[in-house]
C-alpha positions as CSV (number, residue, x, y, z in Angstrom):
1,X,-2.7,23.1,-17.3
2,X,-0.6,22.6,-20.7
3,X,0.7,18.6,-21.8
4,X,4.4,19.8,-20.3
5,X,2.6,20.6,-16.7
6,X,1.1,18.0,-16.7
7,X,3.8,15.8,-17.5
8,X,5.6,17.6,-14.5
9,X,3.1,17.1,-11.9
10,X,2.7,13.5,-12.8
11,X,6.0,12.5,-13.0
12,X,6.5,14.0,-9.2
13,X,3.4,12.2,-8.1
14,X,4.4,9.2,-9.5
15,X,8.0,9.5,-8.2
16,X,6.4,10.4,-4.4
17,X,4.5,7.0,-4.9
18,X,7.4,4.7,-5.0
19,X,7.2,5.2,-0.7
20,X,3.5,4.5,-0.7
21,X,4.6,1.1,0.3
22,X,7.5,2.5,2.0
23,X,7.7,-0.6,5.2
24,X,8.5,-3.8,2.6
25,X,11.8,-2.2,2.2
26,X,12.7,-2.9,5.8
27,X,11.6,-7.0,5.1
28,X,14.9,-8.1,3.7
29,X,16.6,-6.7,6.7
30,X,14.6,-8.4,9.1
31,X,16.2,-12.0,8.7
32,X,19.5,-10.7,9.4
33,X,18.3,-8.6,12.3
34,X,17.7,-11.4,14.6
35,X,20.8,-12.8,13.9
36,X,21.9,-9.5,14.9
37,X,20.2,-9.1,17.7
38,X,19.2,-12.4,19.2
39,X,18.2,-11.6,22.8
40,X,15.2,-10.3,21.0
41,X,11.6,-12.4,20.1
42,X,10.8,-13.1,16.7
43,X,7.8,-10.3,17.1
44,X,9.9,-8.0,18.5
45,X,12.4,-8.1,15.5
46,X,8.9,-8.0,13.2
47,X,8.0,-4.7,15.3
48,X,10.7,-2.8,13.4
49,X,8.5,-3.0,10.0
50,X,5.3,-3.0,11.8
51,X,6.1,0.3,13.2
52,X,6.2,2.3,9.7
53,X,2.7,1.6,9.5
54,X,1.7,2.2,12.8
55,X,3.2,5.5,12.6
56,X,1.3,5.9,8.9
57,X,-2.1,5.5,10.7
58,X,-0.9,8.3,13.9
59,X,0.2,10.8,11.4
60,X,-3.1,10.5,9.4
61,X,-4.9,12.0,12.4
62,X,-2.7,15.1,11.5
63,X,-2.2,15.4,8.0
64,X,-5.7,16.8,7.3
65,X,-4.6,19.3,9.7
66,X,-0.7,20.3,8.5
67,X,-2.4,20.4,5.0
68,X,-5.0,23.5,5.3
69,X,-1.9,25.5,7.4
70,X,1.3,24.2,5.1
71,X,1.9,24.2,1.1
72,X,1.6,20.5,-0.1
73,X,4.5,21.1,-2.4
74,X,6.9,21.2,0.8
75,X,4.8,19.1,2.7
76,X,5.5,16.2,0.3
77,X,8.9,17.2,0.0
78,X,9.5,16.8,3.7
79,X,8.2,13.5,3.4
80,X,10.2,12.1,1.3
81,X,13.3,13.9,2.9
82,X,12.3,12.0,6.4
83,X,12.5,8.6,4.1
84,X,15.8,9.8,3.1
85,X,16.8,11.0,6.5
86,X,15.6,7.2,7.7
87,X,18.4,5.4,5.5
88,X,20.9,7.5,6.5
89,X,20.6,7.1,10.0
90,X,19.7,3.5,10.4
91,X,22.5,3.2,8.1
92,X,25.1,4.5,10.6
93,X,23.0,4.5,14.2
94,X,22.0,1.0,14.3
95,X,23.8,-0.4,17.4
96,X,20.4,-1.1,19.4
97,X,17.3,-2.6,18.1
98,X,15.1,0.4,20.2
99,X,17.4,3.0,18.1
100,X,16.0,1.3,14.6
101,X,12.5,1.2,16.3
102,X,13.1,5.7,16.7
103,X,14.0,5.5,12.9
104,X,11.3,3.1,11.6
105,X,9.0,5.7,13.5
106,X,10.6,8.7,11.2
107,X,9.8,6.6,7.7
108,X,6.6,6.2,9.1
109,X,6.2,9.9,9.6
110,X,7.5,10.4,6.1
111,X,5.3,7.8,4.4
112,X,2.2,9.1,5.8
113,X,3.1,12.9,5.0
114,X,4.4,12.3,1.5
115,X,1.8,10.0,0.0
116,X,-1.3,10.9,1.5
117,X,-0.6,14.8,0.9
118,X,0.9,14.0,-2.8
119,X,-2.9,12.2,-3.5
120,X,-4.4,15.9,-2.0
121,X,-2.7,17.5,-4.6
122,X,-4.0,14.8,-7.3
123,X,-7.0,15.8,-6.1
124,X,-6.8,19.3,-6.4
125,X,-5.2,19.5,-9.6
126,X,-7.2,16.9,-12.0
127,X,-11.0,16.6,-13.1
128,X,-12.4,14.0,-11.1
129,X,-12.9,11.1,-13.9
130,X,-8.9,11.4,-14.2
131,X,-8.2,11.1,-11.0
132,X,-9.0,7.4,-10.5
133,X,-6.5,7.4,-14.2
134,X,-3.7,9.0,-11.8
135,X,-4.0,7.1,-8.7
136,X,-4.3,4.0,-10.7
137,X,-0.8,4.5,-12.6
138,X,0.3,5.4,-9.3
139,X,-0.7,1.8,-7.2
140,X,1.2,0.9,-10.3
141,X,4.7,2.7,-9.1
142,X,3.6,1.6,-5.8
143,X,4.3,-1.7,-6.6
144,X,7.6,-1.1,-8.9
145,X,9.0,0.5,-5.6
146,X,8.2,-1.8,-3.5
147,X,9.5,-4.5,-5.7
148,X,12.7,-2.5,-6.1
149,X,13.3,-2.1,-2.8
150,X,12.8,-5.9,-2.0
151,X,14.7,-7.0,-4.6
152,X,18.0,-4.5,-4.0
153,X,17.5,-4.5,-0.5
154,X,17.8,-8.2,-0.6
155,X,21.3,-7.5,-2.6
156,X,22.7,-5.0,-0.1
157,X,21.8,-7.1,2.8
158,X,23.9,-9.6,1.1
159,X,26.7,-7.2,1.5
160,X,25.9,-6.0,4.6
161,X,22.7,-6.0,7.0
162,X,23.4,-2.9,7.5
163,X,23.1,-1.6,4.0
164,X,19.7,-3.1,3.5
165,X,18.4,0.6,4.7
166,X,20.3,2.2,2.3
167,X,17.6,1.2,-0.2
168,X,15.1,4.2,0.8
169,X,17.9,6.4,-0.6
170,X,15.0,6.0,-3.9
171,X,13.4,8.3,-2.4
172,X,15.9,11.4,-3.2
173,X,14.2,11.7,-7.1
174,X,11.2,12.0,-5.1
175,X,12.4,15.0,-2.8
176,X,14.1,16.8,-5.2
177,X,11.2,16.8,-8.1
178,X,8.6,17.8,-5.2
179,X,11.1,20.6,-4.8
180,X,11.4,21.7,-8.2
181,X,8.3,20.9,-10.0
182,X,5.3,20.8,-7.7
183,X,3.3,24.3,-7.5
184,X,3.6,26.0,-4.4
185,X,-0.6,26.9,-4.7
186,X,-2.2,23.6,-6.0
187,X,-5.6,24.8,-5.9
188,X,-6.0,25.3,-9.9
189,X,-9.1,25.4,-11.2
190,X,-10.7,23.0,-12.7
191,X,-14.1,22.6,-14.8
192,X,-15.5,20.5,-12.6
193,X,-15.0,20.7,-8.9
194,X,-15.0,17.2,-7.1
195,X,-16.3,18.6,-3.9
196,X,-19.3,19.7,-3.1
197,X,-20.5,22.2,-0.8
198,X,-22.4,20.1,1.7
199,X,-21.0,19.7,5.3
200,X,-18.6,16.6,5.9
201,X,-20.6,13.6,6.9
202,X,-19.7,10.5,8.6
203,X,-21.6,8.4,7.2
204,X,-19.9,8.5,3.4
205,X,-16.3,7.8,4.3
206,X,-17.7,4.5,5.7
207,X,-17.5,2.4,2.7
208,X,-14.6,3.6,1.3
209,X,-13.1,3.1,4.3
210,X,-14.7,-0.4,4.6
211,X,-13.2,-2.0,1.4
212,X,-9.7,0.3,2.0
213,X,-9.5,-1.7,5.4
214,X,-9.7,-5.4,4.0
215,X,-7.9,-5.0,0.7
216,X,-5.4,-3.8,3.0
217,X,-5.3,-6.4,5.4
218,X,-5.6,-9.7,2.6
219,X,-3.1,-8.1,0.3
220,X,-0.8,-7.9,3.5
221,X,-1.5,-11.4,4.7
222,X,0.1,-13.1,1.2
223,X,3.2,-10.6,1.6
224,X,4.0,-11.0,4.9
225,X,3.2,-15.4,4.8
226,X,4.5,-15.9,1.3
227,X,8.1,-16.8,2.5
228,X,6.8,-19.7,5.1
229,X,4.2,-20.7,2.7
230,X,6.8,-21.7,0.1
231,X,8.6,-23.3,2.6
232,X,5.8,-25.4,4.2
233,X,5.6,-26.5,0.7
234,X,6.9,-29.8,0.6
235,X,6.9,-29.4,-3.3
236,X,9.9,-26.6,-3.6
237,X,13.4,-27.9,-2.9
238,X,15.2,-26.6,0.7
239,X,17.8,-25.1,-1.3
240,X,15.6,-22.9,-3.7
241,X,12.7,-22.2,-0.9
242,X,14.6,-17.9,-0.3
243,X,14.5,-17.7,-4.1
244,X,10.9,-19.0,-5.0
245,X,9.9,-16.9,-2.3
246,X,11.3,-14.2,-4.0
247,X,10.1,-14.8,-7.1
248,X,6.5,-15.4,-6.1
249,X,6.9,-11.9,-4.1
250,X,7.7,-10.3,-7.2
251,X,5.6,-11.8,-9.7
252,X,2.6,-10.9,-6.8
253,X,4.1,-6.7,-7.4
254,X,4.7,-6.8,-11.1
255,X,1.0,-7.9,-11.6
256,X,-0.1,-4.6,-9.1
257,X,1.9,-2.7,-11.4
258,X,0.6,-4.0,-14.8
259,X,-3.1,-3.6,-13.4
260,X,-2.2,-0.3,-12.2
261,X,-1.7,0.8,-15.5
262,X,-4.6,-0.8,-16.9
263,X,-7.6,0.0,-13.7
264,X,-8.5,3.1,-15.8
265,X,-9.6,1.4,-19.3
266,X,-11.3,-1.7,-17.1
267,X,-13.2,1.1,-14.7
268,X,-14.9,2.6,-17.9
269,X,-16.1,-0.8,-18.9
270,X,-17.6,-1.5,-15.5
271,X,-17.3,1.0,-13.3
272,X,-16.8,1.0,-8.8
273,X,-17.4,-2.8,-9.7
274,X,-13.5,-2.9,-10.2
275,X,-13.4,-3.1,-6.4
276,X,-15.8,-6.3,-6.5
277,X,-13.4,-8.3,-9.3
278,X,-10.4,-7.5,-6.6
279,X,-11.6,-9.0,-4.4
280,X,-12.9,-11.9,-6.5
281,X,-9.5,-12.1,-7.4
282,X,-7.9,-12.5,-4.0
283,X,-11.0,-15.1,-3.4
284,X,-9.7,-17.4,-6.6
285,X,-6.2,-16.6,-5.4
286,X,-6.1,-17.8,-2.5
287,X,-8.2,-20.7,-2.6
288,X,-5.5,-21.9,-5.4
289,X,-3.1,-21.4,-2.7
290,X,-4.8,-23.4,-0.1
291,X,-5.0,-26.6,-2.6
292,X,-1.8,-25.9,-4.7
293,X,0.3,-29.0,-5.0
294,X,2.8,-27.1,-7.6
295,X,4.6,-24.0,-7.1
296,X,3.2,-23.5,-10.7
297,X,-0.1,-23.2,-9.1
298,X,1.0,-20.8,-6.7
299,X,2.4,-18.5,-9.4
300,X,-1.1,-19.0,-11.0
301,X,-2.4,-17.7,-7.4
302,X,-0.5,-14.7,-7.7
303,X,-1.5,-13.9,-10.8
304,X,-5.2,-13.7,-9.7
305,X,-4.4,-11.9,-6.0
306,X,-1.3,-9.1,-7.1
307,X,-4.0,-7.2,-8.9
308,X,-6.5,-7.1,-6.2
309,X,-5.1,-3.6,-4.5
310,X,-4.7,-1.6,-7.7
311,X,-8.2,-2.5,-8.4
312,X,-9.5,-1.3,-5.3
313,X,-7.4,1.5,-3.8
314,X,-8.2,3.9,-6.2
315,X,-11.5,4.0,-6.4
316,X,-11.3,3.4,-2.3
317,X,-9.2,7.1,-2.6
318,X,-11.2,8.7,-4.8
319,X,-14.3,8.1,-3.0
320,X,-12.9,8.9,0.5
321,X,-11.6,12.1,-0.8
322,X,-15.3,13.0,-2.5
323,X,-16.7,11.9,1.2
324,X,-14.4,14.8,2.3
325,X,-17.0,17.0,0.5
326,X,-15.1,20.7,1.0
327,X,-12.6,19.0,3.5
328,X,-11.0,16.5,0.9
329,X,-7.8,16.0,2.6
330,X,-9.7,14.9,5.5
331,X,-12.3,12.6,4.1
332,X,-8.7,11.2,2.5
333,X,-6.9,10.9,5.6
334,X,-9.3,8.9,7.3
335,X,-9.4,6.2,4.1
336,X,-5.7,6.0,4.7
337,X,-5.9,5.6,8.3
338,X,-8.8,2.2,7.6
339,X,-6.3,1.2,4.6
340,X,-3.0,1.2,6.8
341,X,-5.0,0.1,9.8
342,X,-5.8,-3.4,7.4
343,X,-1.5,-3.4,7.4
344,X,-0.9,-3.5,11.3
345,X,-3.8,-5.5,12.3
346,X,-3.2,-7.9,9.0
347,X,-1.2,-10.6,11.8
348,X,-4.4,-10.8,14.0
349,X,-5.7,-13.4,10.5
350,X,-3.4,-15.4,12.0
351,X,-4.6,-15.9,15.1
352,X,-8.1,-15.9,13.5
353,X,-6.9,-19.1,11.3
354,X,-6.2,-20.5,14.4
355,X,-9.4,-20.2,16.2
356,X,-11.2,-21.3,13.2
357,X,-8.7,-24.6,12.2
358,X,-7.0,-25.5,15.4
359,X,-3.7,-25.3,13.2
360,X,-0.8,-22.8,12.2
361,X,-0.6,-24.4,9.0
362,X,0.4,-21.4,6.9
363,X,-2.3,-22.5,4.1
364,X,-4.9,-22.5,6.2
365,X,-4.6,-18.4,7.0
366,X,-4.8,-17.9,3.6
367,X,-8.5,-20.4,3.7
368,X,-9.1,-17.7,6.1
369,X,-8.5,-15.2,4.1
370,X,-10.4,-16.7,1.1
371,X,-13.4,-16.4,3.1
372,X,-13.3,-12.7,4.1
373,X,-12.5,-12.1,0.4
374,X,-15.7,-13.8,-0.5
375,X,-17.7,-11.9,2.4
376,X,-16.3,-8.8,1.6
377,X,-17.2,-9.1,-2.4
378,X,-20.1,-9.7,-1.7
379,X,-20.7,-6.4,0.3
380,X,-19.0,-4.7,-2.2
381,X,-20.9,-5.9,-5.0
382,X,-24.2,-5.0,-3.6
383,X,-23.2,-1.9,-1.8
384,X,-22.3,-0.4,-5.6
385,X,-25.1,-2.3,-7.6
386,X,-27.4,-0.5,-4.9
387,X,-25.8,2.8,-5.3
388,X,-26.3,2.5,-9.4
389,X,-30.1,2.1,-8.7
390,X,-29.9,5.2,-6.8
391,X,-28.2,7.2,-9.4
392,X,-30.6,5.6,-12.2
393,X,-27.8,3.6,-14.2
């Protein structure tokens, strides 16, 4: 393909990853939803984000499927037209908190259909050493998105609750580039095929899988126990504690997308051992979280952790899709299935933390977390030295 293809394709695929994190739009919302709706628990008012990604993992067992009998081009596009189709009628059907729990279901649909079958077609159309290049810049609009839609969600909700859905109206560039630039066949050929022709195994998806899982589920525990960390701080004022919050959140996405950007360059240097330093990251992270006694500290913390997913998701991709063999999307479907399974169960840390502290101080999840960063590194680290002696590096 020519520099202006290229610049096409990449562009869509970049523009299809802003949903990729599609359920931390709905968090701004969710505040004003129990004041909205206040016969309900707090868990069921937390159910209306939680079911995006619940819906993410059910529609993986599909996608594999709906890819070998449907172009990807409209598949993606019809993914992104569900997000769409989601603001729109939360935006006006929203008298019921069961009716928003229909629609979260929808952007759920959508998420899972756009983004996994826009990293098929990365797949398909790039040599394989690019395609850790491609999914790395897109973790990084991954994060831009999902700090957009925090941060103007937070502004419409301002205006009205109501509003707040309005924000996954971003996903119209999305729709209409899939429909205008992606190639209806995305099969081109390339020099070097990143499948090969033995049968699909179970056994190689398992790492990938693995490190997809718990990168998923630590980067989730800081976004979703950011907010009450800052304000079991006793250091941040009562009056700033929604605005540090927000802060921290964003400094914690800006870093993603800044490593995003940079995961290429650093994976030349050292290689599938960029999943090991993001989880040493998340390790430092949050142990400077757990003994902070400065919210300078914690922005220190989030310096170290925001990186840790656009370290390891790439590579996490790239290597499911390879364990694929022939059947890429499927080896790719299940890594996204682990990787959005870490999102739903990332709660249950709490409830470990508990068991292991006798306490539901919000620090101590994250000394929780800190230690299944450290286990998992070190699995990680030894799984990849291992496979280098294999290969003879």
């Amino acid at each position: 393909m020519d520099k202006k293809q290229r610049r096409l394709y990449t562009t869509t695929i970049y523009a299809v990853g802003f949903l990729q994190m599609g359920g931390v739009g709905i968090s701004p919302v969710l505040d004003e939803l129990s004041k909205a709706f206040p016969q309900y628990s707090t868990t069921a008012i937390q159910l209306t984000s939680s079911i995006v990604s619940l819906f993410v993992v059910l529609t993986n067992l599909i996608t594999g499927w709906l890819c070998a009998r449907f172009p990807k081009k409209y598949l993606t596009a019809f993914g992104c037209g569900l997000a769409v189709l989601f603001a729109l009628l939360a935006t006006i059907f929203n008298s019921s908190l069961p009716q928003l729990y229909l629609w979260a279901s929808l952007l759920g649909i959508g998420t899972s259909i756009a983004s996994t079958v826009s990293m098929a077609i990365v797949n398909e159309m790039f040599e394989p050493e690019e395609c850790v290049s491609v999914f790395g810049i897109r973790a990084c609009f991954s994060s831009v998105g999902a700090m957009l839609m925090t941060f103007i969600g937070g502004r419409l909700v301002g205006i009205n609750w109501r509003y707040g859905f309005l924000v996954y109206l971003v996903m119209l560039p999305g729709l209409l580039l899939s429909l205008l630039w992606s190639p209806k066949d995305t099969k081109i050929a390339k020099s070097n095929a990143s499948a090969s022709n033995a049968p699909f195994s179970v056994k190689r998806p398992v790492f990938p899988c693995f490190v997809g899982f718990f990168v998923s589920m630590l980067y989730s525990t800081a976004m979703v126990n950011v907010a009450m960390l800052v304000a079991e701080s006793d250091f941040v004022p009562a009056e700033q504690i929604a605005s540090m919050a927000g802060t921290l959140s964003t400094v914690f996405l800006a870093i993603g997308g800044v490593t995003g950007l940079a995961v290429d360059k650093i994976a030349k240097k050292i290689g599938l051992h960029c999943m090991t330093l993001g989880f040493a990251g998340l390790l430092v992270g949050y142990l400077d979280i757990f003994f902070a006694n400065s919210y300078a500290m914690l922005i220190v913390a989030s310096l170290f952790c925001g990186g840790a997913i656009t370290l390891v998701m790439p590579h996490a991709q790239v290597l499911s899709s390879e364990a694929g063999c022939t059947k890429q999307e499927l080896g790719l479907s299940i890594g996204q299935i682990f990787a959005n399974s870490g999102n739903v169960l990332a709660p249950l840390l709490t409830n470990l933390s508990m068991l292991l502290f006798g306490t539901a101080i919000v620090k101590y999840r994250f000394l929780t977390a800190a230690g299944l960063a450290f286990a998992v590194m070190m699995i990680t680290a030894a799984h990849v030295q291992q496979q280098k002696k294999e290969e003879g590096i």
